[in-house]
C-alpha positions in Angstrom: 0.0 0.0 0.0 1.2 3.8 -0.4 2.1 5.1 3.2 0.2 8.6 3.6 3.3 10.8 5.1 2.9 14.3 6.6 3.5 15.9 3.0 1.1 13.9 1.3 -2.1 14.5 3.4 -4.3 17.3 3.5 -3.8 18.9 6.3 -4.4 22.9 6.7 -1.5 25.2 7.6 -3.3 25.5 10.9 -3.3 21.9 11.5 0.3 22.0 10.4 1.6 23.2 12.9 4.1 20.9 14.6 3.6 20.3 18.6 5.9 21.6 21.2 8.9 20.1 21.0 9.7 17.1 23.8 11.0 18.4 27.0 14.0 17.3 28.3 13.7 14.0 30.5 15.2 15.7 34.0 12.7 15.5 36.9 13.3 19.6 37.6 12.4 20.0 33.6 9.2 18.0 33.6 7.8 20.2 37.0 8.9 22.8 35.5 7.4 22.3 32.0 3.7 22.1 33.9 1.7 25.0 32.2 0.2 26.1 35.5 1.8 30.0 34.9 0.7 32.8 32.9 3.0 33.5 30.4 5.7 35.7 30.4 4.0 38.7 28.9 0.5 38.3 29.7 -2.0 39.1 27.0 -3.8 42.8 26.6 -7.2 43.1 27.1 -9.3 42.4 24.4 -13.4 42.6 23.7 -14.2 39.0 22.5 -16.9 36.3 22.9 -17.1 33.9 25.9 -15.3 31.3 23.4 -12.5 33.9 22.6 -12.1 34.6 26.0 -11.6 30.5 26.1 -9.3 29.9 23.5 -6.9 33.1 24.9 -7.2 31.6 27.9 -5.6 28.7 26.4 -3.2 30.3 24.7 -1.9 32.4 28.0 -1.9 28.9 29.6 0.7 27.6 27.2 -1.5 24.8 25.8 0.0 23.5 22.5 -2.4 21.0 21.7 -6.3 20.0 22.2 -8.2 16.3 21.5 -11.6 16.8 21.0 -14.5 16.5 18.5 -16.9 19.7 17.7 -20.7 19.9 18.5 -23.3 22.2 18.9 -23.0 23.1 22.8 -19.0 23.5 22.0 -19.4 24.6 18.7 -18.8 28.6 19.4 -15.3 27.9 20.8 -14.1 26.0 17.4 -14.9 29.3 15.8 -11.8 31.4 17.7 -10.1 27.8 17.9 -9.6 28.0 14.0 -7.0 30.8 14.6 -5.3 29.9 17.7 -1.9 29.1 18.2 -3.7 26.1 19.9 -3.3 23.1 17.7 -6.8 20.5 17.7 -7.0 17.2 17.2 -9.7 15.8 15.6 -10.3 12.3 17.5 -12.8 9.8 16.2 -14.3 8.9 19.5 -14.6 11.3 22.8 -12.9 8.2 24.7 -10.2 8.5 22.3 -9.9 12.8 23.0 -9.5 11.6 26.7 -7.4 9.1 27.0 -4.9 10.9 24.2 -5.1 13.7 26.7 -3.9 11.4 29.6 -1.1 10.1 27.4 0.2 13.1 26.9 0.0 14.3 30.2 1.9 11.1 31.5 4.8 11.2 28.8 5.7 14.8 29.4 4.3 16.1 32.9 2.5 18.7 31.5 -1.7 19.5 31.3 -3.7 17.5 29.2 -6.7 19.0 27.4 -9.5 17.3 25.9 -12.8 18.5 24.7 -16.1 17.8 23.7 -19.5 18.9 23.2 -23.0 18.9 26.1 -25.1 15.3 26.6 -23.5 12.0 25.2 -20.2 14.2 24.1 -19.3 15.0 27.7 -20.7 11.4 29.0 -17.9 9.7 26.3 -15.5 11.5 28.2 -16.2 9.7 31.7 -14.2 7.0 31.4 -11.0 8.2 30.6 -11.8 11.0 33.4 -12.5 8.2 35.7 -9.4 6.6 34.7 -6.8 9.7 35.0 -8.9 10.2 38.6 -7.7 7.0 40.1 -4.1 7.0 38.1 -4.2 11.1 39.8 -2.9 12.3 35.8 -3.6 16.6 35.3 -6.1 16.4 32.7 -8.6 19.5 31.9 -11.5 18.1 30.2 -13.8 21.1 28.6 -17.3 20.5 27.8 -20.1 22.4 26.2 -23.3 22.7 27.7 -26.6 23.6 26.8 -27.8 27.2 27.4 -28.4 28.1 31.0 -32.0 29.0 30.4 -32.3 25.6 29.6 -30.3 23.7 31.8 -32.6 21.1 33.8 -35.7 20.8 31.0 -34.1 17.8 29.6 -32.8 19.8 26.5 -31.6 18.1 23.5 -28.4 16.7 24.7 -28.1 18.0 27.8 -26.6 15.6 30.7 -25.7 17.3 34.0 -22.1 16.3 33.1 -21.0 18.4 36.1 -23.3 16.1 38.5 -21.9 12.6 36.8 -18.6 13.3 37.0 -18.2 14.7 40.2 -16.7 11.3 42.1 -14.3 11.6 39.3 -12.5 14.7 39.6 -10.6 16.5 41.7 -13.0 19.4 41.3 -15.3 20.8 38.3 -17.0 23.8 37.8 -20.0 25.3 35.8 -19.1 28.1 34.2 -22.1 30.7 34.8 -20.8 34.1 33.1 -18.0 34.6 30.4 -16.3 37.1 32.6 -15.4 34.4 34.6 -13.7 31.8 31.5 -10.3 33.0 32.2 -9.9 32.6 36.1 -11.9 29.6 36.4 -9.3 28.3 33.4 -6.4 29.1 35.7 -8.0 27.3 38.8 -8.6 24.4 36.7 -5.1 23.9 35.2 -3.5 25.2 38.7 -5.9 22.7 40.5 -4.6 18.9 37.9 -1.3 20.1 38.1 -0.6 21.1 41.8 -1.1 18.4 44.6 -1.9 15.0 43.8 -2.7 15.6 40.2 -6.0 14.8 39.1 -8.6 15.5 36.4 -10.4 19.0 36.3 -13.9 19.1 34.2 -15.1 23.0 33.1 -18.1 22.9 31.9 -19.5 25.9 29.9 -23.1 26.5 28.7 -23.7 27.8 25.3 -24.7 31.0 25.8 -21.8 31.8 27.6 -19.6 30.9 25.2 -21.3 33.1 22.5 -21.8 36.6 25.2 -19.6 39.3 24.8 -16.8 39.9 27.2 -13.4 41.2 28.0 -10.5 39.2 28.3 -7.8 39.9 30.8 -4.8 37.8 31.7 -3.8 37.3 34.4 -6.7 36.3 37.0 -6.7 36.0 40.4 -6.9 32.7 41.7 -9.8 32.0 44.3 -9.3 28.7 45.7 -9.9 29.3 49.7 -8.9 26.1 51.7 -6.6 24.9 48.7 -3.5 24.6 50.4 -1.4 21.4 49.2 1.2 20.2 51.7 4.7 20.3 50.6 7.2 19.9 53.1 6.9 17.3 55.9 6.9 17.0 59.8 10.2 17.4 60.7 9.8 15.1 63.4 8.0 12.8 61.2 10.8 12.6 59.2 13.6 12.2 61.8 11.4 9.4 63.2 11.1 7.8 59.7 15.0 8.0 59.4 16.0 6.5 62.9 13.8 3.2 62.0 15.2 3.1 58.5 18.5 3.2 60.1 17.8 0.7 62.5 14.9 -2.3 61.3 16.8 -5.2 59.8 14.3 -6.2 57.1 13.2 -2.6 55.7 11.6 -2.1 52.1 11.3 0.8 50.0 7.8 0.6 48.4 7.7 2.9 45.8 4.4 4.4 43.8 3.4 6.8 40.7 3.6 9.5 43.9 6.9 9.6 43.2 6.6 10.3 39.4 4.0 12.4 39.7 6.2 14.6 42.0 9.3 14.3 39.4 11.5 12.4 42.2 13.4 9.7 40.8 17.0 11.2 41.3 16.4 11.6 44.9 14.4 7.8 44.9 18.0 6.5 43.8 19.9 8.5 46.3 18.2 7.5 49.0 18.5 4.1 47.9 22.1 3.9 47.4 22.7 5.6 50.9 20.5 2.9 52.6 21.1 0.0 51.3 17.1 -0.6 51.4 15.5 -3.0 48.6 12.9 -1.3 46.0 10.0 -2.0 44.8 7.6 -0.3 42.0 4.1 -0.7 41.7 3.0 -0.9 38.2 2.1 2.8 38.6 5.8 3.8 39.1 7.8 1.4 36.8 11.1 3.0 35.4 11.2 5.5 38.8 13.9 3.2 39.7 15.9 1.4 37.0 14.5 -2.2 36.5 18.5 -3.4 36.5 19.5 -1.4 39.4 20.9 -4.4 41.8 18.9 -3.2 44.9 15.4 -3.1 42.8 13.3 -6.0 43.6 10.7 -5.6 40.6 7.1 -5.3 40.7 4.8 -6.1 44.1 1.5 -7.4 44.0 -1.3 -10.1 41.9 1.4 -10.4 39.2 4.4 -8.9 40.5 8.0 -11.2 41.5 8.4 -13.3 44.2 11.2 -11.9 45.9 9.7 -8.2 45.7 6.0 -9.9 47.1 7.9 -11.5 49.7 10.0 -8.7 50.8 7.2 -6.9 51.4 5.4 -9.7 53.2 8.1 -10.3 55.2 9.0 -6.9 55.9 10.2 -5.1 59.5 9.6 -1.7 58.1 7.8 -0.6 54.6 8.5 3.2 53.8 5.6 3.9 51.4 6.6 6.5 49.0 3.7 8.2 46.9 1.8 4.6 47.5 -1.9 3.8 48.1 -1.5 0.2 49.4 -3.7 -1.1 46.6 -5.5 -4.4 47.3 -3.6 -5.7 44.1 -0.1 -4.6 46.1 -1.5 -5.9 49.4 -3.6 -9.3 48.9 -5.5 -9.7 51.7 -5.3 -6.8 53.3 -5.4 -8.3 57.0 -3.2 -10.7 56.2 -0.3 -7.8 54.3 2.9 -7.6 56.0 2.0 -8.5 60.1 5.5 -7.3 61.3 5.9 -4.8 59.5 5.7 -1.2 60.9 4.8 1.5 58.2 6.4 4.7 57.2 3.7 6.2 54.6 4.6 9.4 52.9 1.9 10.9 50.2 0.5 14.5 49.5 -2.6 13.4 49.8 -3.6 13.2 53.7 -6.5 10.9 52.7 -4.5 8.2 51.7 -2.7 7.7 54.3 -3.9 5.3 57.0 -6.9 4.7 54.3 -5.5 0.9 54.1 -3.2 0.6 56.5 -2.5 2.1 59.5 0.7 4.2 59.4 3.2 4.1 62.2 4.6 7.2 60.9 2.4 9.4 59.1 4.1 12.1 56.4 2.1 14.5 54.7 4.3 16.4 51.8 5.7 16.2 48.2 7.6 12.7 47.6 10.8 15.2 46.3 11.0 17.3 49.5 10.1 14.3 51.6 12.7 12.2 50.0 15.5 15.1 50.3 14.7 15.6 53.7 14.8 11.8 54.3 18.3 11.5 53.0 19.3 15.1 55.3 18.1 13.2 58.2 19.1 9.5 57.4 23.0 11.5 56.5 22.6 12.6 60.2 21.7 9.3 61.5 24.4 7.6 59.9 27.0 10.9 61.0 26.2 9.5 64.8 27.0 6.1 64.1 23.4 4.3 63.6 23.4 2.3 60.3 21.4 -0.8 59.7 22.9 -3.7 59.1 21.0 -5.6 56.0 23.4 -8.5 54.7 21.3 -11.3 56.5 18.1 -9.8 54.5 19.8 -9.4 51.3 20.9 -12.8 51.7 17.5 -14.1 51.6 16.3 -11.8 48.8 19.1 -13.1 46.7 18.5 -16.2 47.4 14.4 -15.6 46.2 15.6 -13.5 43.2 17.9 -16.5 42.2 15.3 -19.4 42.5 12.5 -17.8 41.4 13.3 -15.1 38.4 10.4 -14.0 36.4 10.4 -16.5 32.6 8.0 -18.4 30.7 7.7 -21.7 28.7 7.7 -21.9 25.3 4.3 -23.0 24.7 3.7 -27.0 24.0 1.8 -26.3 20.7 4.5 -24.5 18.9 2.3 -21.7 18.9 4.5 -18.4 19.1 5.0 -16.9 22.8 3.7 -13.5 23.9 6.1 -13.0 26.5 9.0 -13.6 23.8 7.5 -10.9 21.5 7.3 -8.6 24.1 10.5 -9.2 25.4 12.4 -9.2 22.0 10.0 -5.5 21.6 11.9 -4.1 25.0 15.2 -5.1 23.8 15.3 -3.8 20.4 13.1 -0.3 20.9 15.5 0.3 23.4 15.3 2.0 27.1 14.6 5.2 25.6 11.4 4.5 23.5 7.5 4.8 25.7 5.6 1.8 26.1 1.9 2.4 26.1 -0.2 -0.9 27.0 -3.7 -2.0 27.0 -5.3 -4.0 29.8 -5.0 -7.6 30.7 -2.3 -10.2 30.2 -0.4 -8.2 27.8 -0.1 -5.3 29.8 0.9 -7.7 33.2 3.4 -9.6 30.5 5.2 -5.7 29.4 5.8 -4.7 32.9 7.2 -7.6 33.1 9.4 -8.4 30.5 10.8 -5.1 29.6 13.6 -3.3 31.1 12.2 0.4 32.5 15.8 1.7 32.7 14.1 5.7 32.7 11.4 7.1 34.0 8.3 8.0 31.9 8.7 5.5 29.6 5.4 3.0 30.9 2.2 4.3 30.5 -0.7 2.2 31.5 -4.1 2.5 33.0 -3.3 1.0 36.5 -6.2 2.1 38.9 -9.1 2.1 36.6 -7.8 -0.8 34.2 -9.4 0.7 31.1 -9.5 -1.7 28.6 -8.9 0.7 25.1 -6.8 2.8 26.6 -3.4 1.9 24.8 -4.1 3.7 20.7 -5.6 6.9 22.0 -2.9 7.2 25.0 0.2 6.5 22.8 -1.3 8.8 20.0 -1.2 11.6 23.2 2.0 10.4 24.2 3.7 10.8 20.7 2.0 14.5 20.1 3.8 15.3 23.5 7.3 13.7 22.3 7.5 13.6 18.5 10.9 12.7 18.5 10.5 9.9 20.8 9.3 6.3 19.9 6.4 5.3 21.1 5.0 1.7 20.9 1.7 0.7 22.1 1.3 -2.9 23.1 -2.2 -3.8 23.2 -4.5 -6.7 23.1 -6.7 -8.2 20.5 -9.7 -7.3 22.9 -8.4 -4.0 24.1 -7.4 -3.0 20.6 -11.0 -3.5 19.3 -12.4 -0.9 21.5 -10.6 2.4 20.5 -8.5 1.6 17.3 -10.4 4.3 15.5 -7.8 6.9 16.8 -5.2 5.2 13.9 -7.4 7.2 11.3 -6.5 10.0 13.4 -3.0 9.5 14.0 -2.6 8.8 10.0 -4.3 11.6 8.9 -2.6 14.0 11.7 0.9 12.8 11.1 1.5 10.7 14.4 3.1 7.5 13.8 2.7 5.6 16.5 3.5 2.0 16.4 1.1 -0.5 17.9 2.0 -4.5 18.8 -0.9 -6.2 19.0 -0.7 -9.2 21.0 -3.5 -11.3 19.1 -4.2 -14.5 21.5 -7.7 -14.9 20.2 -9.4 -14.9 23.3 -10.2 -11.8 26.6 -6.5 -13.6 27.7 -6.9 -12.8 31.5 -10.3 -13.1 31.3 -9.8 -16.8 29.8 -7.0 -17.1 31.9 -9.1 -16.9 35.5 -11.5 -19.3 33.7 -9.1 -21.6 33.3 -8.1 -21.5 37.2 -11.2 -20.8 38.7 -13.7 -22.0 36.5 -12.7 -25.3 35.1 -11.9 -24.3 31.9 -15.8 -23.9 31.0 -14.9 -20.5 28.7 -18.1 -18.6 28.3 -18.0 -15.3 26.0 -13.6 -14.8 25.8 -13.1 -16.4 22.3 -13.2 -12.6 20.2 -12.8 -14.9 16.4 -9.7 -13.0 15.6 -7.9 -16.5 15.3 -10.7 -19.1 13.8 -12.2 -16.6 11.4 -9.4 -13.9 11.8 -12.6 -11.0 12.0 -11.2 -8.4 12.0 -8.0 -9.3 9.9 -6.0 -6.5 12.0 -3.9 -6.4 8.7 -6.2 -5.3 6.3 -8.0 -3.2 9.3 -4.3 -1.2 9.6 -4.4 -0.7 5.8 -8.0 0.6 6.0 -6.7 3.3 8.7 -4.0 5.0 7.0 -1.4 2.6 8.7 0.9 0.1 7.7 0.1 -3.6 8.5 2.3 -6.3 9.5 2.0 -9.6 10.8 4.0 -12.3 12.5 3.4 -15.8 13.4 6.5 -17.4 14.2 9.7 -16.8 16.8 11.9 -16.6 13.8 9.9 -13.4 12.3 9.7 -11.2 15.6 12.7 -9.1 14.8 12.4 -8.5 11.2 9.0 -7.6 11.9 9.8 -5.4 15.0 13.5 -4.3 12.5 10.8 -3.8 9.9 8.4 -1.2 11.9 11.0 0.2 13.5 12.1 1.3 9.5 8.9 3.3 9.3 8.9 6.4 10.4 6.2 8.9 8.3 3.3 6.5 9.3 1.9 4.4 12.0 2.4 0.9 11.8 0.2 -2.0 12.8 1.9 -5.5 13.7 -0.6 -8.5 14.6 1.7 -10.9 16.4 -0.7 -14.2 16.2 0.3 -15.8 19.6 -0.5 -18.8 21.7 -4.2 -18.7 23.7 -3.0 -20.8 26.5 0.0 -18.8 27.9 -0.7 -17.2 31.8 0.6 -14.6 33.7 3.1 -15.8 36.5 3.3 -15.7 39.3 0.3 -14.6 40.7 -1.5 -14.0 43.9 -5.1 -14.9 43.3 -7.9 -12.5 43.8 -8.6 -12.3 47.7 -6.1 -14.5 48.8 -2.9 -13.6 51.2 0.1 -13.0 49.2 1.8 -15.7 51.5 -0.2 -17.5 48.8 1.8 -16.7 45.6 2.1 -19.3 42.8 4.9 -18.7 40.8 3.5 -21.0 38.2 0.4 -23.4 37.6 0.8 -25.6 40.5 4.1 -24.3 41.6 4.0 -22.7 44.8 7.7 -21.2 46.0 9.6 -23.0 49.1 10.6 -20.5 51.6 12.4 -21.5 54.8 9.9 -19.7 57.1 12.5 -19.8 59.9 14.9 -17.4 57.6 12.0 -15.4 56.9 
């Protein structure tokens, strides 16, 4: 087929327009890179509508790019948007507009916008709103609404949007006079970005956006009782340094927090001056280099055995911008008995929300974690230090007997977790990995190496299933000149693949793997283990009748199609989209239906329960332990 490249399509000089250019990859760049200022030179009043005063907004805000899909509530902004410095994206689905937005928000720290019109425009937007609220991602979602004289006759299209979605967001507002656009735009992007980021939904009726008004830049910001807590206790954290320095069996349980607050350098600091294992919650893979010798790997349903049992068996856990998930903790009366708990967040309602914290912290995981070295530095300077070689010992010892592999399945059939892994090893540490939901995504944070951080982008709270083709298109706007693969799943990528149309016509070449089982893998997979293999509604026909044939689906989209079948193929095939760079590329890797995800801590169980394979369960010395 002809690839359509950037010069070939028809895209207006508006559209055009390339994207701000990727931000540098230092924690202090991607805090600093959050468009939560004015800019420099604020803008001079003007006399515009209530959608111009929008759009300025906007543009003061330092937004480069918007997902959304016009309608008539929203309709008057795309008017002023046609001019802007403010590039749109034309999605195919609302889901698709959020989700891209999230992407782009996780790959480069920054704002993501998305935006859609009143009724079942703003209601497509609730799951990926829902899904950056638990995964706490700064996305402004902006929504037309009917006109307020109508508001509450049941309108045509009208849903109270503001009503649905508030369990969802960290705050929304309806927008009741266009004087107000530009302040209540400030709140919003100052309220996702500062904190524990979260979603922020503005809705703004119709005849708002078409009334006369004048825009001024800068607003004042009016958030009374909106005071986030940066800096810690310092008594807190001189008590969370003496037991560091003192508990023989300490862990360093690491989560997005620690992302989110652009961290890592200090995370390995602190580290390296105590000797304390590491683990990453899905959330916060590559915060700590996968190859790092003190990193454990992933906790939890899916995670290793030595980094489940070292939290287990733990003497101290220092939570670190962690939520104690019930997919970290198992059982949750049965997680970690001797274990006292250090748990550090900027959210105060997380913390004894699971588990009760010996030593609560309230603050921002990069001052916490600087002040934690400070006082663990002064600790050491008066001669305390913990000694740890009987507990490395015994992680070693786990690490070595029970690494994470997989068998080559019995049929001949080709192995997911080899395509995935072969994927990691040639795209390189430096390329994002996007993934769906289900057994690909539990095989990707496995079986790549997250050597940097911001390279894994998932949907980890929520675990929406379409997530990975609209959040990798995002995450490519926000870093053109990085590589971004999404790996995705024949069920997952049925949902949203749509947004390939988008990404071919708009000049985003994204490169998705599917991982084509045949089958809802994890769904099958549980029915395998806890249903006696009676599989009711998981076989999706994309192997027996091959409907959709994801190659001729690619080609339909604007994208290159590939597909591989066999272990000798994967990396010509991987070589081959690697090659192709003025398109997005498709690759339906036609894989085994019977391979599981191991080890795994079954659904309500105690992870002193772990299997690390079908009928396998690990041998620990429970006197060591």
């Amino acid at each position: 087929m002809t690839r359509p490249t950037p010069e070939t399509l028809a895209h207006s000089a508006r559209r055009a327009r390339a994207a701000a250019g990727p931000a540098p990859d230092t924690d202090a760049a991607r805090v600093a890179a959050t468009p939560a200022a004015p800019a420099v030179r604020p803008p001079a009043p003007a006399q515009v509508s209530g959608a111009g005063s929008l759009v300025r907004s906007l543009e003061a805000l330092g937004v480069d790019v918007v997902f959304g899909i016009p309608g008539g509530a929203i309709l008057p902004a795309y008017d002023p948007l046609y001019d802007s410095t403010v590039r749109h994206i034309l999605v195919r689905h609302e889901q698709g507009a959020g989700h891209a937005a999230t992407g782009y928000a996780q790959a480069t720290g920054r704002v993501g916008v998305c935006m859609a019109t009143s009724g079942p425009g703003a209601t497509n937007l609730v799951t990926p709103i829902a899904d950056a609220y638990m995964d706490s991602v700064p996305v402004v979602a902006i929504t037309g609404q009917v006109a307020r004289p109508a508001i509450g006759t049941d309108a045509f299209q009208e849903a109270d949007i503001q009503g649905i979605t508030l369990p969802i967001t960290k705050h929304n507002f309806l927008v009741q006079n266009a004087e107000e656009i530009p302040q209540v735009l400030a709140e919003a992007f100052h309220l996702a970005s500062t904190g524990r980021p979260g979603p922020v939904l503005v809705d703004i009726p119709k005849d708002v956006l078409q009334a006369p008004t004048t825009f001024t830049w800068p607003p004042t910001l009016d958030l009374p009782g909106y005071r986030p807590t940066l800096h810690p206790h310092g008594k807190q954290i001189r008590e969370a340094a003496r037991l560091m320095t003192s508990s023989r069996r300490p862990v360093l349980y690491v989560g997005g927090g620690v992302l989110k607050a652009g961290a890592t350098e200090g995370l390995r600091r602190l580290a390296e001056l105590t000797g304390i294992p590491v683990v990453t919650t899905l959330m916060a893979l590559g915060a700590f280099p996968d190859s790092h010798p003190q990193h454990l790997g992933m906790p939890g349903m899916h995670g290793t055995v030595a980094a489940v049992y070292g939290l287990q068996k733990a003497d101290l856990i220092v939570a670190l911008g962690a939520r104690f998930d019930d997919r970290v903790t198992g059982r949750l009366d049965s997680f970690a008995p001797d274990a006292a708990v250090v748990h550090a967040d900027i959210d105060p309602a997380e913390i004894g929300k699971n588990r009760h914290a010996d030593v609560p912290i309230v603050g921002d995981a990069q001052h916490v974690i600087d002040e934690l070295i400070a006082a663990v530095e002064a600790e050491r300077a008066g001669g305390r230090t913990a000694d740890l070689a009987d507990w490395w010992t015994q992680l070693d010892d786990l690490r070595e007997r029970y690494p994470l592999g997989y068998e080559e399945p019995a049929d001949g059939t080709l192995s997911p977790q080899y395509v995935i892994k072969r994927l990691g090893e040639i795209a390189g540490p430096d390329a994002i990995y996007v993934a769906g939901v289900g057994q690909h995504q539990m095989w990707a944070s496995q079986f790549i190496s997250y050597e940097k951080p911001y390279t894994w982008l998932n949907s980890g709270g929520l675990g929406t299933m379409g997530y990975a083709v609209p959040a990798a298109m995002g995450a490519k706007v926000g870093k053109p000149d990085t590589v971004v693969w999404g790996i995705d799943g024949d069920g997952c990528f049925q949902m949203t693949n749509q947004e390939l149309a988008t990404c071919a016509l708009e000049g985003i070449p994204v490169k998705i793997a599917v991982i084509n089982n045949g089958n809802l893998g994890m769904v099958r997979q549980w029915q395998t283990l806890f249903y006696g293999e009676r599989y009711s509604n998981t076989d999706l026909g994309t192997h027996k009748h091959r409907i959709p044939d994801f190659v001729k689906l690619a080609e339909a989209l604007g994208c290159v199609g590939l597909r591989c079948e066999n272990a000798a193929d994967v990396d010509k095939t991987i070589a081959a989209a690697m090659a192709i760079n003025d398109a997005p590329v498709v690759i339906d890797f036609v894989v085994g239906k019977d391979a599981m995800v191991w080890p795994m801590v079954a659904a309500g169980t105690s992870n002193d329960e772990i299997m690390f394979a079908r009928g396998v369960r690990p041998a620990f010395d429970e006197d060591e332990l």
